[in-house]
Structures are given as C-alpha cells and as structure tokens.
Backbone as ProteinMPNN parsed JSONL, in Angstrom:
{"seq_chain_A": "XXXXXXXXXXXXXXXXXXXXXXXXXXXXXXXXXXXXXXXXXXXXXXXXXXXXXXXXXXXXXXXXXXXXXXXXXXXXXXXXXXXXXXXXXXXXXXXXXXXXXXXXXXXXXXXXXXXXXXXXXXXXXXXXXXXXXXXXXXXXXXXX", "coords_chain_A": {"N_chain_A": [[94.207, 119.632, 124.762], [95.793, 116.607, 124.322], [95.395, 113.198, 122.602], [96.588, 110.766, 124.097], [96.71, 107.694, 123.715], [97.555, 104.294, 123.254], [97.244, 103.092, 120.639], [97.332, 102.061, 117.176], [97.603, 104.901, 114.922], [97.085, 104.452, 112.366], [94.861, 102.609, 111.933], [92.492, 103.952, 112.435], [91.066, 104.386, 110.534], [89.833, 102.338, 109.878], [88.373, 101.914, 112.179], [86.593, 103.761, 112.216], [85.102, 103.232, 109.723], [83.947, 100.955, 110.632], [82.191, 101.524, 112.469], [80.583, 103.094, 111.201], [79.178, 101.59, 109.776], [78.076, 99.871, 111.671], [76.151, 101.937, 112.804], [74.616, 102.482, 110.826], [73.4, 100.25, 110.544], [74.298, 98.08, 110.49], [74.388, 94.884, 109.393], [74.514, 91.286, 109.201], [76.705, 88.86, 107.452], [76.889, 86.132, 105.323], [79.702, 83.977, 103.599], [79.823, 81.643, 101.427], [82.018, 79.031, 100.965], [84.689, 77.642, 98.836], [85.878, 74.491, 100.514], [89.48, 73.543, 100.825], [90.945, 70.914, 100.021], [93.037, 67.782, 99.976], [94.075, 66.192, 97.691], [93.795, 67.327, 94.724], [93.907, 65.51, 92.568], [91.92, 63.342, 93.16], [89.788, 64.738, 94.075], [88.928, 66.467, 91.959], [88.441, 64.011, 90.455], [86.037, 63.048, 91.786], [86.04, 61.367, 94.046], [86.489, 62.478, 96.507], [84.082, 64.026, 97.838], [83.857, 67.609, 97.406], [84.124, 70.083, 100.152], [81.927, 72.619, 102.036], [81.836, 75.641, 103.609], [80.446, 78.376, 105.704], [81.519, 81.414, 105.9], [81.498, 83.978, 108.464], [80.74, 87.571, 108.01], [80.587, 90.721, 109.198], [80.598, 93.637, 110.727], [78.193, 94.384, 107.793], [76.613, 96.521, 105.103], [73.923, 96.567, 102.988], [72.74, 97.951, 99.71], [70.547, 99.177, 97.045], [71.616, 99.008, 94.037], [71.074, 101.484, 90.815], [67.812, 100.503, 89.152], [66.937, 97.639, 87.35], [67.538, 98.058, 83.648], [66.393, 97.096, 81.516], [63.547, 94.889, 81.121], [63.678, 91.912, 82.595], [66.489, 91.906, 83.106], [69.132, 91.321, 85.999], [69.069, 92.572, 89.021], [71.367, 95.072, 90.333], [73.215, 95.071, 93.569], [74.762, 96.639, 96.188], [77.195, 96.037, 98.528], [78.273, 96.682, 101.414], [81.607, 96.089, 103.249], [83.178, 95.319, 106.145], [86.891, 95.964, 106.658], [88.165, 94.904, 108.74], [86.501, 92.872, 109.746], [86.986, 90.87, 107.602], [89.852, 90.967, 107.77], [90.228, 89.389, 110.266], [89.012, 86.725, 109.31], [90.585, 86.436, 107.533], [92.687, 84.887, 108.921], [92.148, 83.085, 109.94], [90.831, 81.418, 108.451], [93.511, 80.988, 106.996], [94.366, 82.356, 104.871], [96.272, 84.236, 102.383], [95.278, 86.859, 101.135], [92.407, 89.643, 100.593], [91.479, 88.65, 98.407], [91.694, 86.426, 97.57], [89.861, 84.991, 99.959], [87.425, 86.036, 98.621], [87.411, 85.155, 96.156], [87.078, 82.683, 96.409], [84.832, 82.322, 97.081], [81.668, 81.371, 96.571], [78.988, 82.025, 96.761], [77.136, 84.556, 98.454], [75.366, 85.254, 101.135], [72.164, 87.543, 102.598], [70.51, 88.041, 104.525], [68.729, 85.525, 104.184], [68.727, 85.671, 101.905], [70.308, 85.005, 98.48], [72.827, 85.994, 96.729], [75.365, 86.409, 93.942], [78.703, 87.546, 93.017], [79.599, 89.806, 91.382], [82.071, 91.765, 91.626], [84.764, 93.173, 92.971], [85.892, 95.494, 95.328], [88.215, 97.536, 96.462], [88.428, 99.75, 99.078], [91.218, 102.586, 100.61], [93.229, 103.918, 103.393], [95.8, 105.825, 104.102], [97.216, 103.189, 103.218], [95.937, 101.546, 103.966], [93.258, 99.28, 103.85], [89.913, 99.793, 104.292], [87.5, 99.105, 104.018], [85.896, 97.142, 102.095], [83.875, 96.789, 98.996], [81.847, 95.364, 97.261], [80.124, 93.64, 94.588], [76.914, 93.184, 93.746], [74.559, 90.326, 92.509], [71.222, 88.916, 91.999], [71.213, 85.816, 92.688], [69.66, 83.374, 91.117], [67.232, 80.64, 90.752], [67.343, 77.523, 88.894], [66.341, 75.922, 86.763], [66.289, 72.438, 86.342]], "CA_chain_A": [[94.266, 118.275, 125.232], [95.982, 115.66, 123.185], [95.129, 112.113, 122.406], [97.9, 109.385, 124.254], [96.352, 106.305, 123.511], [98.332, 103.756, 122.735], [97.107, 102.258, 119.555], [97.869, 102.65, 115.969], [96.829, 105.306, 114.525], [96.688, 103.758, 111.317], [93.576, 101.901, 112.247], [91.582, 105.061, 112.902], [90.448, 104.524, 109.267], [89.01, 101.052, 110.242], [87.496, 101.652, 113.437], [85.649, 104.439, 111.991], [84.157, 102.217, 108.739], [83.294, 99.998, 111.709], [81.381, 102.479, 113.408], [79.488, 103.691, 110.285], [78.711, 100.144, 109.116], [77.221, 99.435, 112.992], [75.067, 102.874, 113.028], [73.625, 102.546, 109.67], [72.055, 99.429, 110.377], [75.137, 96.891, 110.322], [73.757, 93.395, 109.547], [75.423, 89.861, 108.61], [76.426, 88.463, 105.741], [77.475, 84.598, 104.952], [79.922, 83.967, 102.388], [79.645, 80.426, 101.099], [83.393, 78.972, 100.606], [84.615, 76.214, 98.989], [86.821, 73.7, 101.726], [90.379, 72.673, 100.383], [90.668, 69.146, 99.302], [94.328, 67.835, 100.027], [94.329, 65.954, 96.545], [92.952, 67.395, 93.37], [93.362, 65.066, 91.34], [90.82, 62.601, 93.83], [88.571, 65.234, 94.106], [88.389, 66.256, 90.114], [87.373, 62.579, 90.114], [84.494, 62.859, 92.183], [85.959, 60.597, 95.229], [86.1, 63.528, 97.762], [83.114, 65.185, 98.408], [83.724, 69.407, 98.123], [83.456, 70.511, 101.285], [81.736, 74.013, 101.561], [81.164, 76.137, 104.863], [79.622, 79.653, 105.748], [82.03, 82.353, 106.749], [80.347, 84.982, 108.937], [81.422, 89.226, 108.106], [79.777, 91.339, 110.229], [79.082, 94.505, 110.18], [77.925, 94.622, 106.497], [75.257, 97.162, 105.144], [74.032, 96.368, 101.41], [72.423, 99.163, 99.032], [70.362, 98.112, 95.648], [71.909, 100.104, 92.985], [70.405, 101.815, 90.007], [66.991, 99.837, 88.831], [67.887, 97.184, 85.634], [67.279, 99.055, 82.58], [65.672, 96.335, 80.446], [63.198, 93.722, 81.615], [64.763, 90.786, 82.688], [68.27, 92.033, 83.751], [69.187, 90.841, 87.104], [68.478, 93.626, 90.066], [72.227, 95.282, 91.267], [73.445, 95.372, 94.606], [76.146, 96.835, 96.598], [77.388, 94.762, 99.656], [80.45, 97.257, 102.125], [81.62, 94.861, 104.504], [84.225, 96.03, 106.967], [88.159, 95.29, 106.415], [88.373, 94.316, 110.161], [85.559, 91.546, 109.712], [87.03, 90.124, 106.611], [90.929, 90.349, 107.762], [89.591, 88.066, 111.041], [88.534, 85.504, 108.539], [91.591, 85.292, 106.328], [93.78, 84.543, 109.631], [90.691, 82.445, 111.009], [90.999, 80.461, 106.811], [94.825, 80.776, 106.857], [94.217, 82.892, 103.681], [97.068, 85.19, 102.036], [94.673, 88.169, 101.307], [91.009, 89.025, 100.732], [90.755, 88.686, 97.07], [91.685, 85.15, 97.812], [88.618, 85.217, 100.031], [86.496, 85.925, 97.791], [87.828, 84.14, 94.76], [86.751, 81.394, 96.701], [83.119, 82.51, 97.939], [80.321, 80.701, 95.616], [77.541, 83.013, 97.149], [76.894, 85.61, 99.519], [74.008, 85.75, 101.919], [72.042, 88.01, 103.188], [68.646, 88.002, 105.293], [68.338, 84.526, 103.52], [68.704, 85.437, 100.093], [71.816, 84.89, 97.579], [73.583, 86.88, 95.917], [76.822, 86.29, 93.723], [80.02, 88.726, 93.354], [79.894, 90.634, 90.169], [83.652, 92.172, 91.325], [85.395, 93.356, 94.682], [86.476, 96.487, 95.186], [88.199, 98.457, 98.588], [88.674, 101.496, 99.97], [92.086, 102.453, 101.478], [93.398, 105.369, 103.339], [96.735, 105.851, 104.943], [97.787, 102.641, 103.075], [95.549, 99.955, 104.571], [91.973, 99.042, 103.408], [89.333, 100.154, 105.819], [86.052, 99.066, 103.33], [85.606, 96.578, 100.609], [82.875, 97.4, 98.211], [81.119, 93.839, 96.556], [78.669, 94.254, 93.302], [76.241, 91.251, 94.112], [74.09, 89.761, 91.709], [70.692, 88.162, 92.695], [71.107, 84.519, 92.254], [68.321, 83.126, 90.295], [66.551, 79.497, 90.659], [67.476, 77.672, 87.64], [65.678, 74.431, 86.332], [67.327, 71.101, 85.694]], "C_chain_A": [[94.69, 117.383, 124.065], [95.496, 114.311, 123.542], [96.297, 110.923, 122.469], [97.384, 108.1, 124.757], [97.138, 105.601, 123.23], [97.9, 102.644, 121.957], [97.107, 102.671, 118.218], [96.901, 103.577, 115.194], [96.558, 105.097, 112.881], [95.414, 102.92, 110.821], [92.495, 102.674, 112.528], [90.334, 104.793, 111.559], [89.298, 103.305, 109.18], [87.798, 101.451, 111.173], [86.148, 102.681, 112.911], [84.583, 103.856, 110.372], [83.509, 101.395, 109.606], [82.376, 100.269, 112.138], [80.154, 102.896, 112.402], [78.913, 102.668, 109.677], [77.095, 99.873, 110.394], [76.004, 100.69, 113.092], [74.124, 103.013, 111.894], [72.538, 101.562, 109.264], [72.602, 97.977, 110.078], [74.69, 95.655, 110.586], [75.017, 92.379, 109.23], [75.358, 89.206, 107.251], [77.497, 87.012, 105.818], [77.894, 84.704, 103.475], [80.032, 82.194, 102.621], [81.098, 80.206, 100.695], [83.748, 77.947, 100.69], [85.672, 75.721, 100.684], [88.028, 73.37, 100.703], [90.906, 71.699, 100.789], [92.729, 68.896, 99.484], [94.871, 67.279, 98.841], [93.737, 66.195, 95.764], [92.976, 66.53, 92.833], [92.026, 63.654, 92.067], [89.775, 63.811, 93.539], [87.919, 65.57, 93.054], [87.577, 64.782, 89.641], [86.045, 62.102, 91.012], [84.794, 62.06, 93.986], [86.191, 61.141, 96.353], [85.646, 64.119, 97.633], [83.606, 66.66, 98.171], [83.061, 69.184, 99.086], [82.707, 71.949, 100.861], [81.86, 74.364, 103.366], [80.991, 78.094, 104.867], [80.81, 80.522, 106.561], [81.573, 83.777, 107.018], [81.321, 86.5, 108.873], [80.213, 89.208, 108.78], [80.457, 92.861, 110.687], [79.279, 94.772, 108.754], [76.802, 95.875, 106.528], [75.232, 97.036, 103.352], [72.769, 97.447, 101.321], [71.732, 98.687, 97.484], [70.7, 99.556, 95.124], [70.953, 100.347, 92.037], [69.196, 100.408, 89.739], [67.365, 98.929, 87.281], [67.224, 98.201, 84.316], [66.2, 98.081, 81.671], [64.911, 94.574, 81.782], [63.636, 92.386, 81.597], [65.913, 90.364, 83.528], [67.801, 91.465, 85.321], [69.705, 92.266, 87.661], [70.669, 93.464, 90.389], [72.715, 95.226, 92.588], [74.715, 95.365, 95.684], [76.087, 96.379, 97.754], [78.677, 95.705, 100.267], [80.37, 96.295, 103.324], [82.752, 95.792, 104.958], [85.371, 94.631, 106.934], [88.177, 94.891, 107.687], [87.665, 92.773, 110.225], [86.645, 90.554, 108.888], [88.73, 89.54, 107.028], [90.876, 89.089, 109.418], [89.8, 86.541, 110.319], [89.534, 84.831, 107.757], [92.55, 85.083, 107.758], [93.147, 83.012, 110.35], [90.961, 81.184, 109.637], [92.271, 79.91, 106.61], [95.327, 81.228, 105.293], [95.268, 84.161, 103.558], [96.482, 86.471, 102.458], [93.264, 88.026, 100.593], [90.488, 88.896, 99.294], [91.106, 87.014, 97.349], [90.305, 84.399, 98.294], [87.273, 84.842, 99.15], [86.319, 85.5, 96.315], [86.766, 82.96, 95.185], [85.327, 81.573, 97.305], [82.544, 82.323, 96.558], [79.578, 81.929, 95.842], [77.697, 83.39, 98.41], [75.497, 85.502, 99.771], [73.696, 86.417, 102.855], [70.536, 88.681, 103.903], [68.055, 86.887, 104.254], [67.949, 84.653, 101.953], [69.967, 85.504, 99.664], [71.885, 85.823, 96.503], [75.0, 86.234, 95.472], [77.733, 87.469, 93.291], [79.732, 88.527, 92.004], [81.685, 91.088, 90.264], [83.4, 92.542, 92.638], [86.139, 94.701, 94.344], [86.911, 97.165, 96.475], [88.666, 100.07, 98.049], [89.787, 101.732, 100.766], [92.123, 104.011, 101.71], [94.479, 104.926, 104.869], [97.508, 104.292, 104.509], [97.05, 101.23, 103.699], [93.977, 100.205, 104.161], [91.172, 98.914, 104.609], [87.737, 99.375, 104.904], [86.52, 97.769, 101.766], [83.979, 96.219, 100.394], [82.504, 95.74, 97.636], [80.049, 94.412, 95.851], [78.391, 92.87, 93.276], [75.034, 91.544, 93.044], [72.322, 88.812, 92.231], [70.537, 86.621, 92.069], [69.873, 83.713, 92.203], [68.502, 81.325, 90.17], [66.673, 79.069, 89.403], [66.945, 75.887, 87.39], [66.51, 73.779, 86.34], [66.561, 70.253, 84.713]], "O_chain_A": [[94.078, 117.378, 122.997], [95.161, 114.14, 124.714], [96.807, 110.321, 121.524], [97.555, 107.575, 125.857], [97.985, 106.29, 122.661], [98.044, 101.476, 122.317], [96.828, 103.863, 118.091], [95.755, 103.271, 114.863], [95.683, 105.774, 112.341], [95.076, 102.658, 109.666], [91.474, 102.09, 112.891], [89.116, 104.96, 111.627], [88.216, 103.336, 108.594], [86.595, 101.326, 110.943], [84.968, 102.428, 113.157], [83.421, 104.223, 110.194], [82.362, 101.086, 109.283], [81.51, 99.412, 112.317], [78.984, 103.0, 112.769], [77.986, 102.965, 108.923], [75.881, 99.762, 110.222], [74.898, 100.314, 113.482], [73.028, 103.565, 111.982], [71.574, 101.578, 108.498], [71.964, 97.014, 109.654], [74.557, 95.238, 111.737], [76.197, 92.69, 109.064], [74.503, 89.055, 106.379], [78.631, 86.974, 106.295], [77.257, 85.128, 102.51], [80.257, 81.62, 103.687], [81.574, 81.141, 100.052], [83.619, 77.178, 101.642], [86.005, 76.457, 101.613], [87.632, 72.89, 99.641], [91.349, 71.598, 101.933], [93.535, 69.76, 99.139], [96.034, 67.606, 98.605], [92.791, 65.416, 95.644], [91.89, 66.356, 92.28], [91.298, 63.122, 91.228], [88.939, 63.629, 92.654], [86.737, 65.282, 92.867], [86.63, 64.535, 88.895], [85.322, 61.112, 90.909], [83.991, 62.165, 94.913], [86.14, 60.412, 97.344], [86.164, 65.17, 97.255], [83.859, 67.032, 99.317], [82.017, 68.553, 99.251], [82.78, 72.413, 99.723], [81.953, 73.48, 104.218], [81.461, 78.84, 104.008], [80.994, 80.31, 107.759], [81.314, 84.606, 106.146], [82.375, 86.618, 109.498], [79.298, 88.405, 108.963], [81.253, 92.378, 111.492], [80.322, 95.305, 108.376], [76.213, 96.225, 107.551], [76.169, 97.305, 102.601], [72.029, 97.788, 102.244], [72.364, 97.884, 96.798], [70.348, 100.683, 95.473], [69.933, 99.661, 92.111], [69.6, 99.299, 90.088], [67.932, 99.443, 86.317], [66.345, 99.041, 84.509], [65.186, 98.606, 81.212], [65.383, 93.79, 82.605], [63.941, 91.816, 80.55], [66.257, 89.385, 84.19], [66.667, 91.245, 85.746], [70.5, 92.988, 87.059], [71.272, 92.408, 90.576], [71.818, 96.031, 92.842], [75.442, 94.408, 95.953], [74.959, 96.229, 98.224], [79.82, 95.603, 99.822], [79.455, 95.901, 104.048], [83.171, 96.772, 104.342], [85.261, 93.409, 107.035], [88.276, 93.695, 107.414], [88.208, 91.758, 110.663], [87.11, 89.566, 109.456], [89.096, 88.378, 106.851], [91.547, 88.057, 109.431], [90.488, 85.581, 110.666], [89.656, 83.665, 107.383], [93.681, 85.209, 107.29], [93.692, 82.174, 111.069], [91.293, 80.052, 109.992], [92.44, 78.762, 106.197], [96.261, 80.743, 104.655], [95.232, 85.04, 104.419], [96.755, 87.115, 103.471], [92.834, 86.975, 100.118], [89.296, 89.008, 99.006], [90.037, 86.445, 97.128], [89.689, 83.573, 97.621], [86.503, 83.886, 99.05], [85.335, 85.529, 95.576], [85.884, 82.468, 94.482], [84.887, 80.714, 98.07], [82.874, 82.99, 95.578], [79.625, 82.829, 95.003], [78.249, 82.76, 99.312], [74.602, 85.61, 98.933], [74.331, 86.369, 103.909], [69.829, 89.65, 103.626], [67.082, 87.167, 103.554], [67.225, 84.034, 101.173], [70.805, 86.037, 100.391], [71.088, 86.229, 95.657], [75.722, 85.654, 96.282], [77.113, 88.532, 93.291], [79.617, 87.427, 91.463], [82.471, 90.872, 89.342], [82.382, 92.398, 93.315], [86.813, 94.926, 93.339], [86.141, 97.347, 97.419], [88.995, 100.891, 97.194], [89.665, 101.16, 101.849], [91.637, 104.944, 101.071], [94.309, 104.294, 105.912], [98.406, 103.977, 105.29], [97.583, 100.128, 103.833], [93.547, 101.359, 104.176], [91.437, 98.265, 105.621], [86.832, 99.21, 105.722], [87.298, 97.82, 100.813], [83.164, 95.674, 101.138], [83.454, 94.988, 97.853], [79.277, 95.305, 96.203], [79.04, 91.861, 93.0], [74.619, 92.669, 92.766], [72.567, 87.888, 93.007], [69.824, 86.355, 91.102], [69.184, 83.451, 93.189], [69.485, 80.756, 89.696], [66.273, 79.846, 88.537], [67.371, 74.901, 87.991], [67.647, 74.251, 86.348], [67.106, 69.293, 84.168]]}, "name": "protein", "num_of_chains": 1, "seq": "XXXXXXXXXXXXXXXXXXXXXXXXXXXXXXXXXXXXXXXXXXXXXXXXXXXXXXXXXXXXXXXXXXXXXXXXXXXXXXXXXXXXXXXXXXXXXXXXXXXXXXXXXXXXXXXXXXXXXXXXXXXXXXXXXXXXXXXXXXXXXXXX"}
C-alpha cells in the first residue's frame, strides 16, 4: 500500500516535531517583543512610548539542563519550540526569518516565570527547520 496524499512531503519533518512536542507534554510559551516605532529618532528621545506585546508558540516543551556548578550561577534551561508555531508568527509579525524573531524577544515565558535567550539554535532535515532549540536563562529580580 502506498501513501497518495497530497501534501509535501517535506513537512513530514515538522508535523512529526509537532507531534512529539504535543505528546510529551506540549505547553505555551510567551515571547515578549519589542513593537516597531515608525521614527527612531522620536522614540530614542523618549516621545514614543516602546510598544511591547506577547507572541504566543505553542507546542513548546522546556528541559533544565545540567545543575550550575558554582553557587550563584543562574539555573540553565532548554526551551524546543516547534518551527510550524514560530513560522505562523513571523508571517502573523511580517518578519523575514526567526532569528529576527528572536533578536527581538526581551523575555520568554513560561508557566509565569521569565526566562531570557542565552542563544537559538534549530534543527533541520531535508533542508527546512522542523525544531528550534533556545538556552534560557532565569531572569532574576534586580533592585533599583
């Protein structure tokens, strides 16, 4: 019996990160992102507000990496979000591609705590990115 579906099979690589994201326990994750401002040089001067707003991935599943080594360090943690979620968002933003994205994400949340991006990393296969990898940071309360 063969398989005459008619959809790309190029996407097989997706649907199935999709699938393993959703059975492992696939939650949500808010990235915080600035808004663009139609004049910098107003907004460098303070007279337009930054906007910000929350863009929703879905299915995520985050992982705390190794324990810190020295008291103090700030706690690891890996963040796979699914390339399907994220390319949504840059068509949904009007965003090139997803390092753009996340250039522009302040903080990541997730079950109401923050985290910031250490680095971005994907996963391709067959030529298209089915997984990007995030090394989050736990963002720490800081006096004034």
């Amino acid at each position: 019996m063969s398989d005459t579906a008619l959809r790309n099979p190029v996407s097989a690589p997706q649907m199935m990160a999709d699938a393993l994201l959703r059975s492992v326990g696939g939650a949500t994750a808010l990235l915080r992102v600035t808004g663009a401002t139609t004049d910098s040089n107003q907004a460098e001067m303070g007279i337009v507000a930054t906007s910000f707003s929350d863009v929703v991935v879905s299915p995520v599943v985050m992982r705390r990496l190794r324990p810190p080594l020295k008291e103090g360090d700030a706690t690891l943690w890996e963040l796979l979000v699914s390339a399907t979620s994220v390319t949504a968002q840059l068509s949904a933003l009007d965003l090139a591609s997803a390092k753009a994205l996340f250039a522009m994400t302040l903080a990541v949340t997730v079950a109401g705590q923050d985290y910031l991006i250490e680095s971005v990393a994907s996963n391709e296969a067959f030529g298209q990115v089915y997984l990007y990898r995030l090394l989050l940071r736990e963002a720490r309360v800081q006096a004034v």
